[in-house]
MARKE-865833 format. One record per residue (C-alpha): residue number from 0; x, y, z. Coordinates in Angstrom, 3 decimals. Layout:
% residues N
{k=NUM | c1=X | c2=Y | c3=Z}
...
% end
This chain:
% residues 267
{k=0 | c1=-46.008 | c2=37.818 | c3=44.912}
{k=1 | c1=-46.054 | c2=41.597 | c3=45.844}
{k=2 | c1=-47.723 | c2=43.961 | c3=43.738}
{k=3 | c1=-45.162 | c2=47.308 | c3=44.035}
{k=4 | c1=-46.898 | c2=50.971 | c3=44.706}
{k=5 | c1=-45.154 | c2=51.952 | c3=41.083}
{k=6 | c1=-47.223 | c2=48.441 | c3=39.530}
{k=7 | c1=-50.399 | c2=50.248 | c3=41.077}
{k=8 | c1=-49.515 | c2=53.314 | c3=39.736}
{k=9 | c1=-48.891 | c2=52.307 | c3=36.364}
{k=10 | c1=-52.040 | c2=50.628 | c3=36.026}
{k=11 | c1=-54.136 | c2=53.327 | c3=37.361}
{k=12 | c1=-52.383 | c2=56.144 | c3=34.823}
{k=13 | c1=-51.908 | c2=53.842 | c3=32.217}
{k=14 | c1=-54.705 | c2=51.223 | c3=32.187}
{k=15 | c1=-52.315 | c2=47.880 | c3=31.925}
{k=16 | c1=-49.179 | c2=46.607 | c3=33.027}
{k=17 | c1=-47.177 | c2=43.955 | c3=32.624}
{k=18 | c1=-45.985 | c2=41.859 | c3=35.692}
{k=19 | c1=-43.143 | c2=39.707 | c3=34.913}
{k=20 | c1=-43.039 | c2=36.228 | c3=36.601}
{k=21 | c1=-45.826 | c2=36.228 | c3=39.056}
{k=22 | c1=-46.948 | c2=32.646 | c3=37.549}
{k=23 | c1=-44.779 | c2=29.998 | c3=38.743}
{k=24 | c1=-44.269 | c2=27.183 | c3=36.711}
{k=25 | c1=-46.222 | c2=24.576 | c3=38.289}
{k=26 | c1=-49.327 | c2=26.758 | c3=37.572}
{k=27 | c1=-48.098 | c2=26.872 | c3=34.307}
{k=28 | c1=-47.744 | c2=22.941 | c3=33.732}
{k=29 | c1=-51.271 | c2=22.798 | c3=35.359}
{k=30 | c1=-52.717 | c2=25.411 | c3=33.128}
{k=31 | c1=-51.656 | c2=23.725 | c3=29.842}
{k=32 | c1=-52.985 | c2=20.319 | c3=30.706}
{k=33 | c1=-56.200 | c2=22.342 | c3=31.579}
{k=34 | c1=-55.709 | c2=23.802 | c3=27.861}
{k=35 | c1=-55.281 | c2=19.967 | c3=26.227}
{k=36 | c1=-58.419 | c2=18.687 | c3=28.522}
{k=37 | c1=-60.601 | c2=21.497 | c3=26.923}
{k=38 | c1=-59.478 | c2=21.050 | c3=23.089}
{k=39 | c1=-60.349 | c2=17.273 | c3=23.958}
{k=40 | c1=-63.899 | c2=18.501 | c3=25.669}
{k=41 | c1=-64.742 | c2=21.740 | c3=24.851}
{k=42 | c1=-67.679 | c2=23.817 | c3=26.936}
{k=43 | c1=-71.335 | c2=24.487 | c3=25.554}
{k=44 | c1=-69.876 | c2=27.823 | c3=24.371}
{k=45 | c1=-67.199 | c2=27.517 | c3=22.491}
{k=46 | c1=-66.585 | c2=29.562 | c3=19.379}
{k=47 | c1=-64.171 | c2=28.137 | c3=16.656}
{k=48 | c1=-63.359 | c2=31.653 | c3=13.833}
{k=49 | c1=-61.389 | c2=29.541 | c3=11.334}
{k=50 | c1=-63.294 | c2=29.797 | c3=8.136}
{k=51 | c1=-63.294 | c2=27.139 | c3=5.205}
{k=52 | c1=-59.825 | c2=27.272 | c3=4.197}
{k=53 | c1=-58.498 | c2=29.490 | c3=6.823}
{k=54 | c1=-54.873 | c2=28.192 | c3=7.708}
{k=55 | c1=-54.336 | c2=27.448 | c3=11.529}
{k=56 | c1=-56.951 | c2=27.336 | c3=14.234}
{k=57 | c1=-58.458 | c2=30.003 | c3=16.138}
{k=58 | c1=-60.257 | c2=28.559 | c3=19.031}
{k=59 | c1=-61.748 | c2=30.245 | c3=22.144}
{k=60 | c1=-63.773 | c2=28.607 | c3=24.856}
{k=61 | c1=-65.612 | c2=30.371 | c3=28.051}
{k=62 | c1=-66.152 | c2=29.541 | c3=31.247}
{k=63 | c1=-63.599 | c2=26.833 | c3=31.590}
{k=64 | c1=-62.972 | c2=26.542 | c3=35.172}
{k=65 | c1=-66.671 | c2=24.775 | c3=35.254}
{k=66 | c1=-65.409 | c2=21.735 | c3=33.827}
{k=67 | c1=-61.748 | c2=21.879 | c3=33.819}
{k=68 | c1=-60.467 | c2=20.856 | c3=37.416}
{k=69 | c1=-57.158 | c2=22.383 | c3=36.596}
{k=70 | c1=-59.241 | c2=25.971 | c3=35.560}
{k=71 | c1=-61.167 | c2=25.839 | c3=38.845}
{k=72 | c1=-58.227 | c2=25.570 | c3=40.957}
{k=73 | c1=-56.117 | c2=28.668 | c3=39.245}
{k=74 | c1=-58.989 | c2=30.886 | c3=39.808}
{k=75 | c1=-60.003 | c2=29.858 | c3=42.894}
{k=76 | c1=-56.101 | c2=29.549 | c3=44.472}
{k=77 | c1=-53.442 | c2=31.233 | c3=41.879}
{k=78 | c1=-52.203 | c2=34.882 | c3=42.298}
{k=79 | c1=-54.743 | c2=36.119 | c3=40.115}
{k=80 | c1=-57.237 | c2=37.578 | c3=42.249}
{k=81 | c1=-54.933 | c2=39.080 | c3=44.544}
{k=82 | c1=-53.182 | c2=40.600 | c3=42.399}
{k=83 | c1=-56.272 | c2=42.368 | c3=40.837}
{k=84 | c1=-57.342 | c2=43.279 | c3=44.225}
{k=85 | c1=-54.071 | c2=45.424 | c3=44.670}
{k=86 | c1=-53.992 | c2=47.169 | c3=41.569}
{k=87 | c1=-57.959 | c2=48.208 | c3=41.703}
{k=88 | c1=-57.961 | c2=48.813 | c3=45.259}
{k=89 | c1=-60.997 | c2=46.487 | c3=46.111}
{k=90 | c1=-61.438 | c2=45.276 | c3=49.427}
{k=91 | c1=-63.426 | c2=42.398 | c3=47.366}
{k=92 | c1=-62.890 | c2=39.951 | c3=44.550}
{k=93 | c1=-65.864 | c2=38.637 | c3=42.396}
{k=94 | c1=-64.640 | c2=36.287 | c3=39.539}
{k=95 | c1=-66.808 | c2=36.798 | c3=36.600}
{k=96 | c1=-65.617 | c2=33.707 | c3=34.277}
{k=97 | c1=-62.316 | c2=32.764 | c3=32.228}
{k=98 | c1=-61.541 | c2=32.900 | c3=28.607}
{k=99 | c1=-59.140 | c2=30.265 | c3=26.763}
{k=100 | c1=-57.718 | c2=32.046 | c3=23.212}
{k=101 | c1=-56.060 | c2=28.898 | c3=21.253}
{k=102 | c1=-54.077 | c2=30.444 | c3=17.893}
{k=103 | c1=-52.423 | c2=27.539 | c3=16.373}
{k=104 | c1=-49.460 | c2=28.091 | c3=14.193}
{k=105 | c1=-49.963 | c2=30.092 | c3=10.662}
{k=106 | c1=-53.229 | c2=31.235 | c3=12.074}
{k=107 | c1=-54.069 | c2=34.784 | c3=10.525}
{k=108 | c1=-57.110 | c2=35.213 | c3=12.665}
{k=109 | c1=-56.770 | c2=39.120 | c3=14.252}
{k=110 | c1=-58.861 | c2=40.074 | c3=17.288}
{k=111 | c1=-59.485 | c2=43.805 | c3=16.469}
{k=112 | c1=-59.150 | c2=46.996 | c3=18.286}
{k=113 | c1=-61.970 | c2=46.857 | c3=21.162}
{k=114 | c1=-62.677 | c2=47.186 | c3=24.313}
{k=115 | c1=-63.789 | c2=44.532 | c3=26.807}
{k=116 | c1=-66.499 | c2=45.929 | c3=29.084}
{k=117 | c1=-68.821 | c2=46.393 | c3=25.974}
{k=118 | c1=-69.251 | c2=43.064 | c3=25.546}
{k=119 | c1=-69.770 | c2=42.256 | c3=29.491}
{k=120 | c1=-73.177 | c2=43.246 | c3=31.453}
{k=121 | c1=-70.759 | c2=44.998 | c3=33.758}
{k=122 | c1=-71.330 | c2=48.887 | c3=35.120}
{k=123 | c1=-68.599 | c2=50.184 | c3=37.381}
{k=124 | c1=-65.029 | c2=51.265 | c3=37.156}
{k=125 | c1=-63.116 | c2=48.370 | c3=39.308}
{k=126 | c1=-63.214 | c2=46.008 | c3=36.483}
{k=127 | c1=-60.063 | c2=44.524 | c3=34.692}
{k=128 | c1=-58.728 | c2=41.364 | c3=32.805}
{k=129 | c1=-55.765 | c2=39.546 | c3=32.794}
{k=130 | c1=-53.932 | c2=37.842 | c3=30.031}
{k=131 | c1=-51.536 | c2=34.776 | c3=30.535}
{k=132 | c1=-49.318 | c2=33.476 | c3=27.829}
{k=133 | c1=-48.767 | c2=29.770 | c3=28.274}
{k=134 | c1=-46.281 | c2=29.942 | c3=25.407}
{k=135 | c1=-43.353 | c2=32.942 | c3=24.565}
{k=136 | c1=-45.037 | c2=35.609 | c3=23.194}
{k=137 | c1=-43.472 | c2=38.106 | c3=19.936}
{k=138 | c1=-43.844 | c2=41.388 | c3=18.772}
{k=139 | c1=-46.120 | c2=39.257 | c3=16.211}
{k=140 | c1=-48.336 | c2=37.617 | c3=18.096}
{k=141 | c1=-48.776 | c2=39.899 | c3=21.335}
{k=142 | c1=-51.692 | c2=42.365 | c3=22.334}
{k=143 | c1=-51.880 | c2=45.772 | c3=21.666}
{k=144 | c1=-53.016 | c2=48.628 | c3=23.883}
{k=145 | c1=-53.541 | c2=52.014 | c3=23.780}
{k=146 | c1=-51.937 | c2=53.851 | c3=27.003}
{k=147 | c1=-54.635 | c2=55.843 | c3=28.568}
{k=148 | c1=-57.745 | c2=54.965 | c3=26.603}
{k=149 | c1=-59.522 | c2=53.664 | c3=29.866}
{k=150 | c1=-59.993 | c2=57.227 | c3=30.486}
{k=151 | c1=-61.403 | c2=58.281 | c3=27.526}
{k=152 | c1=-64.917 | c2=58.784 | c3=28.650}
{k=153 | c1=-65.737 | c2=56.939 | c3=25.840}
{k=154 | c1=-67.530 | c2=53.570 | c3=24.907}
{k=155 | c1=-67.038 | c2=51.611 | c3=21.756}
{k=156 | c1=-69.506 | c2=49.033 | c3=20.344}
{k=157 | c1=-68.400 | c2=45.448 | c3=19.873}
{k=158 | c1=-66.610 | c2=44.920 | c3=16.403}
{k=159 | c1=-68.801 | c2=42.920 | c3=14.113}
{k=160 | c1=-69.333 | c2=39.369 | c3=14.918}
{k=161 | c1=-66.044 | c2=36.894 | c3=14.379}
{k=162 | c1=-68.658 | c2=34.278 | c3=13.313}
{k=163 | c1=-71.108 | c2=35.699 | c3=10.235}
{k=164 | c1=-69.505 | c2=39.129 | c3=9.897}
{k=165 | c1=-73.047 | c2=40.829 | c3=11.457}
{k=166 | c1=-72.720 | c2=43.867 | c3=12.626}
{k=167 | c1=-73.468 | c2=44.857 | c3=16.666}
{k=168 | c1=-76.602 | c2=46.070 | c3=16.502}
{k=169 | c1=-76.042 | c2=48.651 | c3=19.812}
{k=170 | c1=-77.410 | c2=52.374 | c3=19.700}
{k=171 | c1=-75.609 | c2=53.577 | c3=22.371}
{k=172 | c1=-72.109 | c2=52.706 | c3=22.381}
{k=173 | c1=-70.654 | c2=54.745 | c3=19.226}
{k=174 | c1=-68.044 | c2=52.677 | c3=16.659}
{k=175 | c1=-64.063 | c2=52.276 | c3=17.045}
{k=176 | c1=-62.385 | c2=54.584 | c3=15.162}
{k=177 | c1=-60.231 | c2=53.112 | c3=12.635}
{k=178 | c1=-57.206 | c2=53.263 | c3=14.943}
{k=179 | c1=-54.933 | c2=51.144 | c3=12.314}
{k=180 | c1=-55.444 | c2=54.192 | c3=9.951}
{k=181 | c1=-53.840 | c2=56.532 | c3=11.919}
{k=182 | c1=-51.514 | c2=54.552 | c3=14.558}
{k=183 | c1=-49.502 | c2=57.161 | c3=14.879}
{k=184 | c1=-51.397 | c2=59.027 | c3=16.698}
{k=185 | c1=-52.192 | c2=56.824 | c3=19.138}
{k=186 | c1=-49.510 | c2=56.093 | c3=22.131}
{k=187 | c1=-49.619 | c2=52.011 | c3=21.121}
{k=188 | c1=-47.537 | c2=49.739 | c3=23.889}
{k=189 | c1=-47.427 | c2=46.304 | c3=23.832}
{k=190 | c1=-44.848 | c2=44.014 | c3=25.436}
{k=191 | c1=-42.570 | c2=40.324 | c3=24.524}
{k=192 | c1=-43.804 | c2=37.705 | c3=27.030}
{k=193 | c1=-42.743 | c2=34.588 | c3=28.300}
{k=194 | c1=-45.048 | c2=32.089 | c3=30.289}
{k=195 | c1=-45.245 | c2=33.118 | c3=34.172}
{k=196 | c1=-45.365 | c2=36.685 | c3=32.640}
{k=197 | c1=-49.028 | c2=38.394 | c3=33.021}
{k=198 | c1=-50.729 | c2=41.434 | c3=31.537}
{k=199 | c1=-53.389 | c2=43.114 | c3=33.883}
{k=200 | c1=-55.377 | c2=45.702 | c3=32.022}
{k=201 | c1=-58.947 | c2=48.007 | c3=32.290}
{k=202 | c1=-61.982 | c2=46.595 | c3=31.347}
{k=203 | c1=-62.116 | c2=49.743 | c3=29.239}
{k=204 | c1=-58.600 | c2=50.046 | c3=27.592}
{k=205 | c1=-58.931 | c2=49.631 | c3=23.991}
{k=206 | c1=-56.290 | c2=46.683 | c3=22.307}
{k=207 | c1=-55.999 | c2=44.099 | c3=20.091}
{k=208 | c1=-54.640 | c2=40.791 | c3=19.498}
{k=209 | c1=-52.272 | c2=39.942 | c3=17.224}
{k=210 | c1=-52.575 | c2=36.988 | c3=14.550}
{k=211 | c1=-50.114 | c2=34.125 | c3=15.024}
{k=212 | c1=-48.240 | c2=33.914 | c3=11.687}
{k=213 | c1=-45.425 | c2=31.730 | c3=12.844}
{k=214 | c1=-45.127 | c2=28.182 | c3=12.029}
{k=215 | c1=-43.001 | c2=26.837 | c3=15.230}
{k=216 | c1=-45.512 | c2=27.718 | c3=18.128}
{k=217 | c1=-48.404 | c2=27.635 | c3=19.616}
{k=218 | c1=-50.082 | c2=30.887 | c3=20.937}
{k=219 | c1=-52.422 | c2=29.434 | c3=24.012}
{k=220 | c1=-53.668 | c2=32.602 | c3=26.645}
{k=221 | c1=-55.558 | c2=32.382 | c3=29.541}
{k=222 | c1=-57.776 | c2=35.454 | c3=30.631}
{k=223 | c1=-59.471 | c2=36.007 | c3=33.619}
{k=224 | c1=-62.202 | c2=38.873 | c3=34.477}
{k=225 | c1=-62.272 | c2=40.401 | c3=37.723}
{k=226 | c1=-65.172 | c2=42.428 | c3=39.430}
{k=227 | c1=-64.118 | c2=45.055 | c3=42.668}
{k=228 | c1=-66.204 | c2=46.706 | c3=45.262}
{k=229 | c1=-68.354 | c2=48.691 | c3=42.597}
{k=230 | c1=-68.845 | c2=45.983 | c3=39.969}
{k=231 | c1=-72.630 | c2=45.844 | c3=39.070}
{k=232 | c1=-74.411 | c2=43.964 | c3=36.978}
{k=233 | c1=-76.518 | c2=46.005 | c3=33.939}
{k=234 | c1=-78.683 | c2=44.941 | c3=31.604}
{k=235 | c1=-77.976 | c2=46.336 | c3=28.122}
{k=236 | c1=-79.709 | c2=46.537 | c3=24.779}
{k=237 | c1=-78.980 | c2=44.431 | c3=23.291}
{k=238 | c1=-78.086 | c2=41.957 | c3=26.448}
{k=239 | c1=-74.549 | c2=41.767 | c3=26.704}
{k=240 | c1=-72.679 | c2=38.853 | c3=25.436}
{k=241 | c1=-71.087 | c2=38.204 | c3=28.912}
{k=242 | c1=-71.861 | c2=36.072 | c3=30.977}
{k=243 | c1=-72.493 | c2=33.017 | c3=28.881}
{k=244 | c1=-74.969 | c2=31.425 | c3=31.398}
{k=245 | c1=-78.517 | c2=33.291 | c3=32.827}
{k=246 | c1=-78.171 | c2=35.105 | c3=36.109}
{k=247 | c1=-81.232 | c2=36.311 | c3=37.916}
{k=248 | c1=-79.726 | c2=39.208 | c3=38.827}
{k=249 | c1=-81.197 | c2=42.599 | c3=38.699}
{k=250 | c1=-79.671 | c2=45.834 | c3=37.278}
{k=251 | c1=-77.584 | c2=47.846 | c3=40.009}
{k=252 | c1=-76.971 | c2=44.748 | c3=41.946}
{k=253 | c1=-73.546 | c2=43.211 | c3=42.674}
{k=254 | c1=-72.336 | c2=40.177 | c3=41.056}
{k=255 | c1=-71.752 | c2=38.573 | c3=44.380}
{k=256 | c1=-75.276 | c2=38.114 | c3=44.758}
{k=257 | c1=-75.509 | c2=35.325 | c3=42.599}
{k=258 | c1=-73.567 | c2=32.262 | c3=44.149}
{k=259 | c1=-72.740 | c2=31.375 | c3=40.049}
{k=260 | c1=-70.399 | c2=34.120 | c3=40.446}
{k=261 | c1=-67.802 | c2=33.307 | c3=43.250}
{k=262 | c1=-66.431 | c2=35.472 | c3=45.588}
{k=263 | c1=-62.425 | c2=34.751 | c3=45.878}
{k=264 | c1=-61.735 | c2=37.651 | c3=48.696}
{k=265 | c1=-64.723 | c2=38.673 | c3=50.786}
{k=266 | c1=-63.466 | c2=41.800 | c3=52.076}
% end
């Protein structure tokens, strides 16, 4: 697919855009069966947020493309990577690890307002994710962003845990304002997608993701993180969340450096 100079534009200004059709439906097919194969064998890390009674199922799983053939081969062969490539401007693709978000029908589970390179061991500026709905997505159930907020010169702490409720314990990254307070003054964007259709967004843009309240579909996503030239890994304190598995790598070094983290363009 071709990336357009006003795509590039858009998500350097605005921190995301949408890119309508650059899946094609065979990934698709592929993608979904990779979806079923997990819920049937989930990884060592996955996180289920349903509570008790909860209605639905909120389900996420990590690093899929380890033991999901179908996973491996989207990462390693789809558009993705490219595509990130173009819109960063990196002469080099690292791929950090991908992210399955499973919201069953009625499922009231809401991912709050965050931002993503928090939670990752990631310094740098070429980082972004991408988000790909393998069913149509509503106003309801879509993600949230906040046009700009990439460049706020500012870094919020990871919400409290989805599991017990405990709060992050950084003391460096300061809390996320209480942005559903006072929407309106935010500029808030978000966007109706069908499957084929894929967000591509900041590692620093703060969004959310919607709940699933409908009782006719599924709401199964696909993300994808992507590390440029300038990616490096750092270690926090706490240690980030991200990645899952240990790394030997040293603070200031690239992720490329570590063969657990592939390199998809070399440059």
């Amino acid at each position: 697919m071709t990336v357009t100079q006003a795509d590039i534009e858009t998500y350097q200004r605005d921190g995301v855009v949408c890119l309508r059709g650059v899946i094609d439906g065979a990934w698709i097919a592929r993608l979904r069966e990779g979806v079923e194969q997990d819920l049937a064998a989930p990884g060592p890390d996955v996180e289920i947020y349903t509570k008790g009674d909860d209605p639905g199922l909120f389900f996420n799983d990590f690093d899929l493309w380890r033991h999901v053939p179908a996973m491996k081969a989207f990462a390693f062969e789809g558009p993705c990577a490219g595509i990130a490539a173009r819109l960063m401007g990196s002469k080099t693709i690292t791929f950090m690890y991908d992210h399955l978000f499973l919201k069953e029908p009625g499922t009231l589970g809401l991912t709050r307002w965050h931002q993503d390179q928090p939670y990752m061991a990631v310094d740098g500026w070429q980082f972004c994710s991408n988000w790909i709905p393998l069913d149509s997505i509503v106003a309801a159930t879509t993600l949230e962003f906040i046009r700009g907020s990439h460049r706020w010169k500012r870094w919020f702490a990871p919400f409290d845990s989805m599991r017990d409720g405990s709060p992050h314990p950084s003391k460096v990254f300061e809390r996320t304002p209480d942005i559903e307070a006072a929407r309106q003054d935010y500029d808030i964007v978000s966007w109706q997608l069908e499957p084929g259709d894929c967000l591509f967004f900041h590692g620093l843009m703060v969004h959310q993701g919607r709940n699933n309240p409908r009782l006719d579909t599924r709401r199964r996503t696909l993300s994808h993180r992507w590390l440029g030239d300038d990616a490096r890994f750092i270690l926090r304190d706490p240690p980030a969340e991200f990645p899952k598995h240990p790394t030997t790598l040293r603070s200031g070094e690239p992720f490329r450096s570590d063969p657990r983290f592939p390199v998809i363009i070399a440059g």
